[in-house]
C-alpha positions as CSV (number, residue, x, y, z in Angstrom):
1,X,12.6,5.1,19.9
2,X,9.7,2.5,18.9
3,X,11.2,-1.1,17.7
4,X,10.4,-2.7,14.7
5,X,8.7,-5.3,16.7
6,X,6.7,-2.8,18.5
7,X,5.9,-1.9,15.2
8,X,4.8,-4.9,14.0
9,X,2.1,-5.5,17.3
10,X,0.2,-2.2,16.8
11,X,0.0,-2.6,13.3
12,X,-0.9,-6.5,14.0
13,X,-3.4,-5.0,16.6
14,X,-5.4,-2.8,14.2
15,X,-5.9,-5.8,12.5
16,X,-7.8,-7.1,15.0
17,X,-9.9,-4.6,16.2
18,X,-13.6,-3.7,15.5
19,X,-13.9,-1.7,12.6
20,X,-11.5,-0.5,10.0
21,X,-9.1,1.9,9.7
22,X,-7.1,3.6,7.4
23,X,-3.7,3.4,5.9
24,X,-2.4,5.9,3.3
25,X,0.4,6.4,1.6
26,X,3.1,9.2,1.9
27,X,5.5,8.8,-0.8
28,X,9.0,10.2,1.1
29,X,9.7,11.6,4.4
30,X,8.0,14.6,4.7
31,X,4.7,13.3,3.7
32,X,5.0,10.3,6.1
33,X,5.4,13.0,9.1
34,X,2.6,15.0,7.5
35,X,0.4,12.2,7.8
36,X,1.6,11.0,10.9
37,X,0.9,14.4,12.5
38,X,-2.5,14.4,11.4
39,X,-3.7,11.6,13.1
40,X,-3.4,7.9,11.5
41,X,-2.2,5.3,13.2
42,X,-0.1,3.2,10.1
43,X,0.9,3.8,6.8
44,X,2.1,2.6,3.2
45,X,4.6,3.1,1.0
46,X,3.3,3.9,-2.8
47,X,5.2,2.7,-6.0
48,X,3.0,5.1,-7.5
49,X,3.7,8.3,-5.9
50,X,7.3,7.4,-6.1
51,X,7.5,7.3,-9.3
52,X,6.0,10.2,-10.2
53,X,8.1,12.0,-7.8
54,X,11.0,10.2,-10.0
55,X,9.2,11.3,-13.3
56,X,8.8,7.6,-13.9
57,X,6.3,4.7,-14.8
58,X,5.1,2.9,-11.9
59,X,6.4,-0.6,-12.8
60,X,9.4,-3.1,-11.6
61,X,11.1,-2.2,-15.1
62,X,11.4,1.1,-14.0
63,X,11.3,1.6,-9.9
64,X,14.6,-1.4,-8.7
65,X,14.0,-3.5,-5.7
66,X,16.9,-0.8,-4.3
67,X,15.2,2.0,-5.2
68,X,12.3,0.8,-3.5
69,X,13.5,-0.4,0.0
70,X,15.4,2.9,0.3
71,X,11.8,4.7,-0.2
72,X,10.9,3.0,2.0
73,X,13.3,3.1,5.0
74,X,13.2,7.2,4.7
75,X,9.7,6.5,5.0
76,X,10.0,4.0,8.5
77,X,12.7,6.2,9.9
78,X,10.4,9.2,9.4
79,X,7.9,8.5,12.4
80,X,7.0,6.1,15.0
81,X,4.1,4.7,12.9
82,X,4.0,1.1,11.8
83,X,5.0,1.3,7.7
84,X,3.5,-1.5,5.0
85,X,5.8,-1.2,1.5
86,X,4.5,-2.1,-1.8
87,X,6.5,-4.3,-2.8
88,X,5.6,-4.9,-6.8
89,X,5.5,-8.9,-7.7
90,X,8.8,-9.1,-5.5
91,X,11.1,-8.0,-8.1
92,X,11.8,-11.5,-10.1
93,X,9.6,-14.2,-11.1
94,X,10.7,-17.0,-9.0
95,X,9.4,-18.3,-5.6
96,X,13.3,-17.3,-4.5
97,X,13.1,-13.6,-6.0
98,X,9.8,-13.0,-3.1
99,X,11.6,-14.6,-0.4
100,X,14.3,-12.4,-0.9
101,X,12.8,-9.0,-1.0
102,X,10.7,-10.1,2.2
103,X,13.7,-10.5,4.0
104,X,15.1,-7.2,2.4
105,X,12.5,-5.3,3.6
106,X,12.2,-6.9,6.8
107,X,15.8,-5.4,7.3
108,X,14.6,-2.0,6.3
109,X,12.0,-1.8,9.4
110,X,8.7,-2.2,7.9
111,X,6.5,-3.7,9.9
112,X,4.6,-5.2,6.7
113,X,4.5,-5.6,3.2
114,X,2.8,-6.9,0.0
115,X,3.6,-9.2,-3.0
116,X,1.4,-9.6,-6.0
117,X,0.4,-12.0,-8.8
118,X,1.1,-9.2,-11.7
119,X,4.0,-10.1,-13.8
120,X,4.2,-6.8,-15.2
121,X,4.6,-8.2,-19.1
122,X,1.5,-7.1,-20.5
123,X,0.9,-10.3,-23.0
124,X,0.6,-12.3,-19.4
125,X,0.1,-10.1,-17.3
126,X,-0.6,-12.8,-14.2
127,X,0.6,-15.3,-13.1
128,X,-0.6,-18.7,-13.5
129,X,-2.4,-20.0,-9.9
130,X,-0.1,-22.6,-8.9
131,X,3.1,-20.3,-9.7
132,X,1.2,-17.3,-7.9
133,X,0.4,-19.7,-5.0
134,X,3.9,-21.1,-4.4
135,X,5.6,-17.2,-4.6
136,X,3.2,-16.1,-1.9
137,X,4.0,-19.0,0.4
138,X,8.0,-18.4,-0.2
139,X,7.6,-15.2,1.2
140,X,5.2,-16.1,4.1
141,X,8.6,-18.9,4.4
142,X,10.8,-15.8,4.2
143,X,8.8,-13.9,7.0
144,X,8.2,-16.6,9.8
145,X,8.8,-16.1,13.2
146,X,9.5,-12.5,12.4
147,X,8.0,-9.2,12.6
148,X,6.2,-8.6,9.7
149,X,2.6,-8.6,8.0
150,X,2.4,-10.2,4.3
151,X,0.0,-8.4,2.3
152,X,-1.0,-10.7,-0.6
153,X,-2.8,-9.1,-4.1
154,X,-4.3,-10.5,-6.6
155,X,-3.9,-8.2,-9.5
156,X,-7.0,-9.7,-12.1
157,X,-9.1,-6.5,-11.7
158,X,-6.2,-4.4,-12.8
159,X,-5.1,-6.2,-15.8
160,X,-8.7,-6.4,-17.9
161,X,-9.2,-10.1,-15.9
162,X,-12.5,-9.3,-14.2
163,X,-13.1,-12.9,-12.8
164,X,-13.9,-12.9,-9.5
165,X,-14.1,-16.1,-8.7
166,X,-10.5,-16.6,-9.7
167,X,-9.4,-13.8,-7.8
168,X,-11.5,-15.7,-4.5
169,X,-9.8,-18.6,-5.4
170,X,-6.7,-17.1,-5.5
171,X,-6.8,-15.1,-2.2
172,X,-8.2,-18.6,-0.5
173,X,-5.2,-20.3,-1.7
174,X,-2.9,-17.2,-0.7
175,X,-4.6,-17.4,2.8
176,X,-3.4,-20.9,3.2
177,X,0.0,-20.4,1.7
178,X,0.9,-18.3,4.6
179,X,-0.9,-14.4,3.6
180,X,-1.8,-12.3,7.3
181,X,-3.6,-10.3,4.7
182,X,-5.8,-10.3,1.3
183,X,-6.2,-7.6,-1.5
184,X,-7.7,-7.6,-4.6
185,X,-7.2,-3.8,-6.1
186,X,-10.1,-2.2,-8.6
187,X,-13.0,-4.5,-7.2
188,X,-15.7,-3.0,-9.5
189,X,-18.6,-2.2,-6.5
190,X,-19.3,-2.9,-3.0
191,X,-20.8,-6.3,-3.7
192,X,-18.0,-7.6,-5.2
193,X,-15.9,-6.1,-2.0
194,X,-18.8,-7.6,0.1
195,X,-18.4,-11.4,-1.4
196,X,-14.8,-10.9,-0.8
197,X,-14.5,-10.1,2.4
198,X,-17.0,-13.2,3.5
199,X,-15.3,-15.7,1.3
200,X,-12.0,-15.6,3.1
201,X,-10.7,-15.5,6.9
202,X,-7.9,-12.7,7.0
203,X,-8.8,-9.5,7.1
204,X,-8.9,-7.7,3.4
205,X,-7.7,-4.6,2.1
206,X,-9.5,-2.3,-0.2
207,X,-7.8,0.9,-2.2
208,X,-9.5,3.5,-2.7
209,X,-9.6,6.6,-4.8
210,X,-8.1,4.3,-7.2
211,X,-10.7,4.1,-10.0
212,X,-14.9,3.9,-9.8
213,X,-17.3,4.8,-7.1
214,X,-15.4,5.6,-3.7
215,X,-17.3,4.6,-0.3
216,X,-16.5,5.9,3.0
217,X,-15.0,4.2,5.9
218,X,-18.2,3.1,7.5
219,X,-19.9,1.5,4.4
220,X,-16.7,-0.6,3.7
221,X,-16.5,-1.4,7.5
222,X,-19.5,-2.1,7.3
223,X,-19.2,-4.6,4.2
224,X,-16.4,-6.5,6.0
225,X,-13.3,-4.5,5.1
226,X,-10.5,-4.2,7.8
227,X,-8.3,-1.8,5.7
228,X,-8.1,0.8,3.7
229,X,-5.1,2.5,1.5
230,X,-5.3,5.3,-1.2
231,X,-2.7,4.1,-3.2
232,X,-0.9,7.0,-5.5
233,X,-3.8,9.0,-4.8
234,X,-2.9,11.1,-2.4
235,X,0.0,11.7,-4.6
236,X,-2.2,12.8,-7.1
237,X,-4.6,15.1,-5.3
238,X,-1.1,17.0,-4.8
239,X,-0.1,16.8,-7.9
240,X,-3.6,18.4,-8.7
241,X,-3.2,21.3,-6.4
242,X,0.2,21.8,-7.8
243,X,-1.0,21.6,-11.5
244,X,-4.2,24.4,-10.5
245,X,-1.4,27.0,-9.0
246,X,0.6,26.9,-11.7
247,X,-2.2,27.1,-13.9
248,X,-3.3,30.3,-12.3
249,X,-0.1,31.6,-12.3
250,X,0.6,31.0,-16.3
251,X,-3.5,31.8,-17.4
252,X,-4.3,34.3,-14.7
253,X,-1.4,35.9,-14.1
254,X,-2.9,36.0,-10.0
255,X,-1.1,34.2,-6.8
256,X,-4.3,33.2,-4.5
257,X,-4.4,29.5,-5.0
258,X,-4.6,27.2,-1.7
259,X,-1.7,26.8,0.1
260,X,-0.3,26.3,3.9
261,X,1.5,29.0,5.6
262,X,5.5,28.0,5.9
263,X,5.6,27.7,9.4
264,X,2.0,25.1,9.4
265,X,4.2,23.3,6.0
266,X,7.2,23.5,7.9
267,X,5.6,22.1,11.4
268,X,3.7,18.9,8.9
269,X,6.8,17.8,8.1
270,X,9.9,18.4,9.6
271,X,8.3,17.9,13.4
272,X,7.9,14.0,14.9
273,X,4.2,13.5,15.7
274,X,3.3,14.4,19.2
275,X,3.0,11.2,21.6
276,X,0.1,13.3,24.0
């Protein structure tokens, strides 16, 4: 049985190492084993894929704190892998409300986890700096001393705010407050992820499939990226395939589309990785 604080120094370790890798995100158990057992070496929770598995909007209004954290613990207690959990704006407003659900999910296992500047009320949508600043470095407070990596996002890209000096500015500042790492979701092209990723000194996470052009893993390494997630895309490349099949099913009338046998479904994600 790998600890939580063994956890915490291979995903801490990836972070460190030449390159980048990736980190996607399973949205329940059997995904995270799928995943696991094809090969990468951490993963993320998505408030996106759970809520569509939920038939729900992806918000704080609608996915609790609870809800959450219990994602994610079926998630941790799935494999041996290292598990980062989106963690919305921290479920509450105040400095207090951040510190509290790092501590939360720090009980849960996860060997990281991120807090962003989104208010999620669309007639402010962020955040003013100074209020943004002071929640991020309640929960780097929160996380001291223990076994986990805070992710901090700065949302502006996502909310019709495309300032990118404001968003450098606020990932400085979250550096110094206490972030291990930076993220600045929807960064419009690879300059913008390039000036990024040279203005600040923790590594920086980039999402993609999320919207605009996608770049491989070698180009972003290459423009200073450490890591990468696919947010609720995955999620949505299966709800894809599932949309196609039953399409063919109701217009065609046929049974071919793509699938996996049982026993190779079966094997994904009931089966603990192999530790060869």
């Amino acid at each position: 049985m790998t600890t939580q604080a063994e956890k915490f120094e291979r995903f801490r370790a990836l972070h460190s190492r030449d390159g980048a890798f990736v980190m996607p995100n399973p949205w329940d158990a059997g995904t995270a084993r799928l995943l696991a057992n094809l090969g990468f070496e951490a993963l993320a929770t998505t408030s996106a894929g759970l809520a569509f598995s939920l038939g729900r909007s992806d918000s704080a209004a609608d996915l609790s704190r609870q809800e959450i954290l219990a994602n994610a613990r079926a998630i941790v207690e799935a494999t041996d892998l290292p598990v980062s959990a989106d963690l919305e704006n921290g479920f509450g407003d105040a400095p207090g409300d951040c510190a509290l659900t790092i501590r939360l999910a720090i009980e849960t296992g996860l060997a990281g986890g991120s807090i962003e500047d989104a208010t999620g009320r669309r007639d402010d949508p962020i955040y003013d700096f100074e209020t943004a600043v002071e929640r991020v470095r309640a929960a780097a407070e929160a996380k001291a001393g223990r076994p986990f990596l805070l992710t901090a996002r700065s949302e502006n890209f996502l909310w019709q705010r495309p300032d990118l000096a404001d968003t450098i500015r606020r990932l400085q500042a979250f550096s110094e407050a206490g972030a291990d790492v930076l993220y600045a979701p929807g960064l419009p092209d690879l300059n913008a992820i390039r000036t990024v990723c040279r203005a600040v000194d923790k590594p920086v996470n980039v999402v993609m499939g999320l919207q605009g052009e996608n770049y491989s893993v070698e180009t972003l390494a290459r423009a200073g990226v450490k890591r990468i997630s696919v947010g609720g895309s995955f999620a949505r490349a299966a709800l894809a395939g599932l949309k196609r099949a039953a399409d063919e099913v109701l217009r065609e009338g046929t049974f071919s589309y793509d699938r996996l046998s049982g026993s190779e479904a079966e094997r994904l994600t009931t089966e603990p990785r192999s530790k060869e």
